[in-house]
Gaussian input, Z-matrix of N, CA and C with variables (Angstrom, degrees):
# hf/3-21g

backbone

0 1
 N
 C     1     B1
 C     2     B2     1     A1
 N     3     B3     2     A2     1     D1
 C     4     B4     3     A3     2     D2
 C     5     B5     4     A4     3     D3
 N     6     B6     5     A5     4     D4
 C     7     B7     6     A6     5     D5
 C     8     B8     7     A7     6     D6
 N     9     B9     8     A8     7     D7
 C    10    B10     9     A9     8     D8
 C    11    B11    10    A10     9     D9
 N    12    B12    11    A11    10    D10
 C    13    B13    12    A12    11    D11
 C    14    B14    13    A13    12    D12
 N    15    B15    14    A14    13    D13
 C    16    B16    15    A15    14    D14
 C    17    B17    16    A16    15    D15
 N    18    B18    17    A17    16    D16
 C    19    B19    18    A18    17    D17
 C    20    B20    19    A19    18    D18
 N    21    B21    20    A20    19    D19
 C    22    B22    21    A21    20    D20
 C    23    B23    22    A22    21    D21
 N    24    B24    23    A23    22    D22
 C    25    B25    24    A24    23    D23
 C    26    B26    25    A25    24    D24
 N    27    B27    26    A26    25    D25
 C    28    B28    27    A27    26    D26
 C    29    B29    28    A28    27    D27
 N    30    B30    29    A29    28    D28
 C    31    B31    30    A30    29    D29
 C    32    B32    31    A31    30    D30
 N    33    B33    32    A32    31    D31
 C    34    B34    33    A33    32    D32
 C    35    B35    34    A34    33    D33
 N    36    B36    35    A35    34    D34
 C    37    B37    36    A36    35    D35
 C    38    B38    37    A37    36    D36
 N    39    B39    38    A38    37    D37
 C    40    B40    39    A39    38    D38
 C    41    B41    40    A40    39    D39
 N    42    B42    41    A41    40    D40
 C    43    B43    42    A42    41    D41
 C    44    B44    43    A43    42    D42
 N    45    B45    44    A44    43    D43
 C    46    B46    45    A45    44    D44
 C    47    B47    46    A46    45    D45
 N    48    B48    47    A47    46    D46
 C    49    B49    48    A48    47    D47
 C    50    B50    49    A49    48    D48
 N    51    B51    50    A50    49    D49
 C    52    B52    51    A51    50    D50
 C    53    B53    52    A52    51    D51
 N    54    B54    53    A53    52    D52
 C    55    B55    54    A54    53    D53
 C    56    B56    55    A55    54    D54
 N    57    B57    56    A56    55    D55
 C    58    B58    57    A57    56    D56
 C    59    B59    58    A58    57    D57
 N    60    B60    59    A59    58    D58
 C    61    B61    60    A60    59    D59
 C    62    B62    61    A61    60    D60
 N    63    B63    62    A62    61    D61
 C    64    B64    63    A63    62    D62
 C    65    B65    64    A64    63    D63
 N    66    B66    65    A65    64    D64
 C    67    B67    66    A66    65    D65
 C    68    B68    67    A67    66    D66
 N    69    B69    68    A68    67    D67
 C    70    B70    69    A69    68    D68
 C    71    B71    70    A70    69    D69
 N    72    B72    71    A71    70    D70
 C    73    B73    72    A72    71    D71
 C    74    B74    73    A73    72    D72
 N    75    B75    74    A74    73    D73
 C    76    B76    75    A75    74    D74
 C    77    B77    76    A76    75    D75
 N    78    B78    77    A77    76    D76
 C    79    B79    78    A78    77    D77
 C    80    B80    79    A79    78    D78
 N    81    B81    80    A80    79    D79
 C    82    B82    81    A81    80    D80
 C    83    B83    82    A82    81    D81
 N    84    B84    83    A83    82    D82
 C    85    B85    84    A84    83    D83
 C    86    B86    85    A85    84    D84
 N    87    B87    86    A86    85    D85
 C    88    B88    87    A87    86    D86
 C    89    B89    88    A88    87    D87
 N    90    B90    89    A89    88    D88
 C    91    B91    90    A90    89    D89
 C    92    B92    91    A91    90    D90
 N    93    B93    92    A92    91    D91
 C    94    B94    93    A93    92    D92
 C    95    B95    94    A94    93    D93
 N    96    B96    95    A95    94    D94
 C    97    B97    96    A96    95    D95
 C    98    B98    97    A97    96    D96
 N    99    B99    98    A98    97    D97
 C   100   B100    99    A99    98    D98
 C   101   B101   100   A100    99    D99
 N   102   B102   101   A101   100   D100
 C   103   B103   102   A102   101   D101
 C   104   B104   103   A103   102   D102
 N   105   B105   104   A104   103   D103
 C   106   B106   105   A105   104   D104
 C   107   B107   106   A106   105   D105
 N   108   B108   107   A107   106   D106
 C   109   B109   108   A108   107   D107
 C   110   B110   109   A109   108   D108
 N   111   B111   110   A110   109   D109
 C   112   B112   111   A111   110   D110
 C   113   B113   112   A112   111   D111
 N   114   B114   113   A113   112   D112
 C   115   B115   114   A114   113   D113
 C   116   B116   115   A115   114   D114
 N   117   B117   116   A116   115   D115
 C   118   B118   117   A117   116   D116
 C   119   B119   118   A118   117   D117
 N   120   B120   119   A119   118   D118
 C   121   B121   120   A120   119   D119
 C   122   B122   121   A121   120   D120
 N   123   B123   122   A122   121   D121
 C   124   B124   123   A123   122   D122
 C   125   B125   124   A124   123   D123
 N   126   B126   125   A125   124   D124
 C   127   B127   126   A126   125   D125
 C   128   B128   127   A127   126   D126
 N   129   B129   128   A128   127   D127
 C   130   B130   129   A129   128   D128
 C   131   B131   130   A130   129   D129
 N   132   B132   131   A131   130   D130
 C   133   B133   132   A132   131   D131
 C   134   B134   133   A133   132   D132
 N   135   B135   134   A134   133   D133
 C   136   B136   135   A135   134   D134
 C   137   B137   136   A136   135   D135
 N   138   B138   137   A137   136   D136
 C   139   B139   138   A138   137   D137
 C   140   B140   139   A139   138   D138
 N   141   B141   140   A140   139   D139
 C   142   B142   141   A141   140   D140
 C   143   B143   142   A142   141   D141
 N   144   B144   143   A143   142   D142
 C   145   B145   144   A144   143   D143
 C   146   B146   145   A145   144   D144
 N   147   B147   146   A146   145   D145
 C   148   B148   147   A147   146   D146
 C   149   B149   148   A148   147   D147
 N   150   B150   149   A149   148   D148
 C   151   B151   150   A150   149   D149
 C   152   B152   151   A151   150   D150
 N   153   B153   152   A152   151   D151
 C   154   B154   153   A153   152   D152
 C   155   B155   154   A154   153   D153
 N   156   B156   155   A155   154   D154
 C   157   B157   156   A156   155   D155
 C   158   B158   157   A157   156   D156
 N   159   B159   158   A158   157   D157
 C   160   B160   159   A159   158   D158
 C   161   B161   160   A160   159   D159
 N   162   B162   161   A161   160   D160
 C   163   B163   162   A162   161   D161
 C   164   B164   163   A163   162   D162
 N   165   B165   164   A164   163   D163
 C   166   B166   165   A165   164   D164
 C   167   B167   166   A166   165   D165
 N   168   B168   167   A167   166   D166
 C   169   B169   168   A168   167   D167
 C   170   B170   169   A169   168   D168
 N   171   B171   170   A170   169   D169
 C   172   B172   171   A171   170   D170
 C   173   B173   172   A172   171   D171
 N   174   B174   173   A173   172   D172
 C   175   B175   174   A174   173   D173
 C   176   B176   175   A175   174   D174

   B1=1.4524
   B2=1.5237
   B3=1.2855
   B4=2.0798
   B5=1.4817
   B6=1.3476
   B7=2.0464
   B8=1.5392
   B9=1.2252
   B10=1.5064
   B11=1.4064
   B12=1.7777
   B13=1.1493
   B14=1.9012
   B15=1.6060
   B16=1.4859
   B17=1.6472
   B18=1.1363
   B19=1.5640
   B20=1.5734
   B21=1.1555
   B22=1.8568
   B23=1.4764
   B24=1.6587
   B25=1.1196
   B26=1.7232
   B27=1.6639
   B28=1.1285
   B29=1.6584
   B30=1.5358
   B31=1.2820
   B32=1.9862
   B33=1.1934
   B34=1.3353
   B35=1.5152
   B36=1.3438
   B37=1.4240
   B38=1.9098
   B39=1.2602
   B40=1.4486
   B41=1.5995
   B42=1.4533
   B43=2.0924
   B44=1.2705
   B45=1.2554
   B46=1.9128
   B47=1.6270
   B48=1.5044
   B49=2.1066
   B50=1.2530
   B51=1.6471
   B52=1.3981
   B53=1.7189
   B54=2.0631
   B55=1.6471
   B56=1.2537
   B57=1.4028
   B58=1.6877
   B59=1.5120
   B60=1.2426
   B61=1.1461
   B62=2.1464
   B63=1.4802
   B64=1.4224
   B65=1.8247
   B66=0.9570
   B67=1.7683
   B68=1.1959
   B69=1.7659
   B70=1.3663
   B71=1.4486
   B72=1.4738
   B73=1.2681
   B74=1.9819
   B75=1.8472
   B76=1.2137
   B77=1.9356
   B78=1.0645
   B79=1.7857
   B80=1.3035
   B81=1.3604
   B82=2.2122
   B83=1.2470
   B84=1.3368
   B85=1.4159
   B86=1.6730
   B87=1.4785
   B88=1.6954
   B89=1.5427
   B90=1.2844
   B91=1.5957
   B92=1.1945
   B93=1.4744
   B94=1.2161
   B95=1.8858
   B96=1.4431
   B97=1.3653
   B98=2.2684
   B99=1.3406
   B100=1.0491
   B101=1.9216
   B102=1.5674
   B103=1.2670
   B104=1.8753
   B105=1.6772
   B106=1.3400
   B107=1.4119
   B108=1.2519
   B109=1.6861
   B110=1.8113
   B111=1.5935
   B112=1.4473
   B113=1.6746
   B114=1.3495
   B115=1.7210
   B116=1.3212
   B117=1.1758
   B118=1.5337
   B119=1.6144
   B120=1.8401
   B121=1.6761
   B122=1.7893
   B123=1.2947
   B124=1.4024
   B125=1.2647
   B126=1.8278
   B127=1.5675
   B128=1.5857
   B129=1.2686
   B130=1.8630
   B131=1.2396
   B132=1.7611
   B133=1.5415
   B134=1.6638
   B135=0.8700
   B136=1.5720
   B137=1.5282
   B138=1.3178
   B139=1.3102
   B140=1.0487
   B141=1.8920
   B142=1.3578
   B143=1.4628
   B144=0.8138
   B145=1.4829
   B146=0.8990
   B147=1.9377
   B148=1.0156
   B149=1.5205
   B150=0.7153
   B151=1.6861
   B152=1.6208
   B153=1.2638
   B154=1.4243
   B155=0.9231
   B156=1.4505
   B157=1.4973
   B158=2.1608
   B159=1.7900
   B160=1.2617
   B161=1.4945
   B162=1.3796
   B163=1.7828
   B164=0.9999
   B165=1.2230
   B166=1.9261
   B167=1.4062
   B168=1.5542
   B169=1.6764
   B170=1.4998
   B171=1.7011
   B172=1.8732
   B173=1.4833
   B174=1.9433
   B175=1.6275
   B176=1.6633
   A1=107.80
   A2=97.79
   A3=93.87
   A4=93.09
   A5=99.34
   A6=117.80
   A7=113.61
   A8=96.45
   A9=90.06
   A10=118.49
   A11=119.89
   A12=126.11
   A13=77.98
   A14=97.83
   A15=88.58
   A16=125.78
   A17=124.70
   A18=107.71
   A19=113.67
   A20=105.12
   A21=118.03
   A22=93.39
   A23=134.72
   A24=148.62
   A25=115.76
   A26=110.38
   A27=104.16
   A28=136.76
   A29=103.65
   A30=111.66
   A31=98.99
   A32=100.39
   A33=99.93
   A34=130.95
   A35=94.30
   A36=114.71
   A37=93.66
   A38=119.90
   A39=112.80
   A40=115.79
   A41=110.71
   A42=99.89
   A43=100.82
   A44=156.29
   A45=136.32
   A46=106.76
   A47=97.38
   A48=91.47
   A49=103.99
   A50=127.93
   A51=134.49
   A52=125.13
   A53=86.10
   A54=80.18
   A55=95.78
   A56=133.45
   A57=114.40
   A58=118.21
   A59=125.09
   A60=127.61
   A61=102.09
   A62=125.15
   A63=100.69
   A64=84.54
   A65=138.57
   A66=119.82
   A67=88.64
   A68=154.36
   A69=143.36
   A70=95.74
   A71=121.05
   A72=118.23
   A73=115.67
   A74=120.23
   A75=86.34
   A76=88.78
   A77=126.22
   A78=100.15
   A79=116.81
   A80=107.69
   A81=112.28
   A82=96.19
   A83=130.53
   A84=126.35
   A85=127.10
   A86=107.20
   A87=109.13
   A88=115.02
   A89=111.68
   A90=99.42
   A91=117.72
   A92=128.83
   A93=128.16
   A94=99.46
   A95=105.73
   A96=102.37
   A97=105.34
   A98=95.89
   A99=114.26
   A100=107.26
   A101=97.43
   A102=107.85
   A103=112.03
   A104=104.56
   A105=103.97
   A106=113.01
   A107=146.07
   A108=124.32
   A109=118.10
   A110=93.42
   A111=96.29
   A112=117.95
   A113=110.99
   A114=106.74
   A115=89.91
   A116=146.97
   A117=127.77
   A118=128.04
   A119=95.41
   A120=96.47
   A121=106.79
   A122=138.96
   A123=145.15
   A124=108.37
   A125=125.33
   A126=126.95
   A127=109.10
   A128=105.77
   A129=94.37
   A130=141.37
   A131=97.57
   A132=106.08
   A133=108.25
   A134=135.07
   A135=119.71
   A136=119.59
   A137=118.33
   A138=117.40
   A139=164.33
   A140=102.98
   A141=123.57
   A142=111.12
   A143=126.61
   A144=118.24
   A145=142.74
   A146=128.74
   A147=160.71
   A148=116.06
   A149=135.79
   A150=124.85
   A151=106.86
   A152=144.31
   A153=147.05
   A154=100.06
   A155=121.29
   A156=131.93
   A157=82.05
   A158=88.32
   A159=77.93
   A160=121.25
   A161=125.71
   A162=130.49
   A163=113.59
   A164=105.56
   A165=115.84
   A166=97.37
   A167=105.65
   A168=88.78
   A169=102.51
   A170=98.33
   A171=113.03
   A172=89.09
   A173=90.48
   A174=91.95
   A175=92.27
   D1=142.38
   D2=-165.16
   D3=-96.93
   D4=135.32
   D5=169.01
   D6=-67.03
   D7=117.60
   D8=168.05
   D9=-99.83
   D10=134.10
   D11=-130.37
   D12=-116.84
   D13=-175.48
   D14=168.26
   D15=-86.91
   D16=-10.65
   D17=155.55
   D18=-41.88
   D19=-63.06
   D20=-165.35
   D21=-50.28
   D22=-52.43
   D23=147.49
   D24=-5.78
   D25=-77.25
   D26=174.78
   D27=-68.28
   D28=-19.26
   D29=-176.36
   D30=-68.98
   D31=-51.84
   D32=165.29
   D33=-23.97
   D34=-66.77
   D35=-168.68
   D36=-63.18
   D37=-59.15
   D38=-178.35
   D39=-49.03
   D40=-47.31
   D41=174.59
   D42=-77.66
   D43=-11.32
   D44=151.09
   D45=-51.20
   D46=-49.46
   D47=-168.45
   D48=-72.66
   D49=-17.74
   D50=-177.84
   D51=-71.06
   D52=-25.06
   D53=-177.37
   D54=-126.97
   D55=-13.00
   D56=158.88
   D57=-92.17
   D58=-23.82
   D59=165.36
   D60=106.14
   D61=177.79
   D62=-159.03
   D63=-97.06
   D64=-16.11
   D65=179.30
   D66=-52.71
   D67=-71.80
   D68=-90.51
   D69=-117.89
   D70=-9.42
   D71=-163.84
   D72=-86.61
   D73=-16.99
   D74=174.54
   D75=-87.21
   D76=-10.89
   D77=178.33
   D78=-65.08
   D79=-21.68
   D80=173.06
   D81=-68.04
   D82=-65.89
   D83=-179.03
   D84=-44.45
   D85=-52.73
   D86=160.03
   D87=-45.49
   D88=-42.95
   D89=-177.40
   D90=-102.16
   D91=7.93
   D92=166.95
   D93=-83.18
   D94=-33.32
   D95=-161.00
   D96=-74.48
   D97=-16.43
   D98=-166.45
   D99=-80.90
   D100=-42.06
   D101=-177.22
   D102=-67.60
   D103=-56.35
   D104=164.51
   D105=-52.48
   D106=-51.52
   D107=-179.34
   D108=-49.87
   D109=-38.91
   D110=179.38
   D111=-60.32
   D112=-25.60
   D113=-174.78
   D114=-103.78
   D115=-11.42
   D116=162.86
   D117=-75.19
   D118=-27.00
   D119=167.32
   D120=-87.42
   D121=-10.74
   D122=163.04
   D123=-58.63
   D124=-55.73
   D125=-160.52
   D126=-98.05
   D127=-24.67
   D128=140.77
   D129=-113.17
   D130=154.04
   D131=-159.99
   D132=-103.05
   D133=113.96
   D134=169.83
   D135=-84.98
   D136=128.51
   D137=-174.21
   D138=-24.73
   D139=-26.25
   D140=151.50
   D141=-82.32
   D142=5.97
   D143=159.91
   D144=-136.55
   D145=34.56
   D146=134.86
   D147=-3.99
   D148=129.09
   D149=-172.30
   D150=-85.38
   D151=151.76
   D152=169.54
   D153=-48.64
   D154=-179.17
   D155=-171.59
   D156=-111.59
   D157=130.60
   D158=177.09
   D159=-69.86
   D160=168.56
   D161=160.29
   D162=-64.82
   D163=147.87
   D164=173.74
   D165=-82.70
   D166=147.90
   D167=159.89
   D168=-91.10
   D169=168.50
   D170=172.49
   D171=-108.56
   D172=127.02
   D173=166.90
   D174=-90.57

């Protein structure tokens, strides 16, 4: 998997300020930062709260 270094970094950073402009960028960041916590507390499970094994149905 290739590292992205800080060139790759800055080019970045210039097309975000390019297409939201610099007011919009810490609210992109709040909800980017908000969205990644949300799929990291979703894709792990901690042990007491494992879901049952679902039932089969009987036809």
């Amino acid at each position: 998997m290739p590292r992205v270094g800080v060139p790759e970094l800055l080019i970045i950073l210039v097309i975000v300020v390019l297409i939201f402009g610099v007011g919009k960028l810490p609210e992109v960041g709040s909800s980017l930062g908000k969205a990644i916590r949300g799929f990291r507390e979703e894709t792990t499970v901690k042990p007491a709260e494992k879901p049952e094994a679902k039932e089969e149905k009987k036809d």
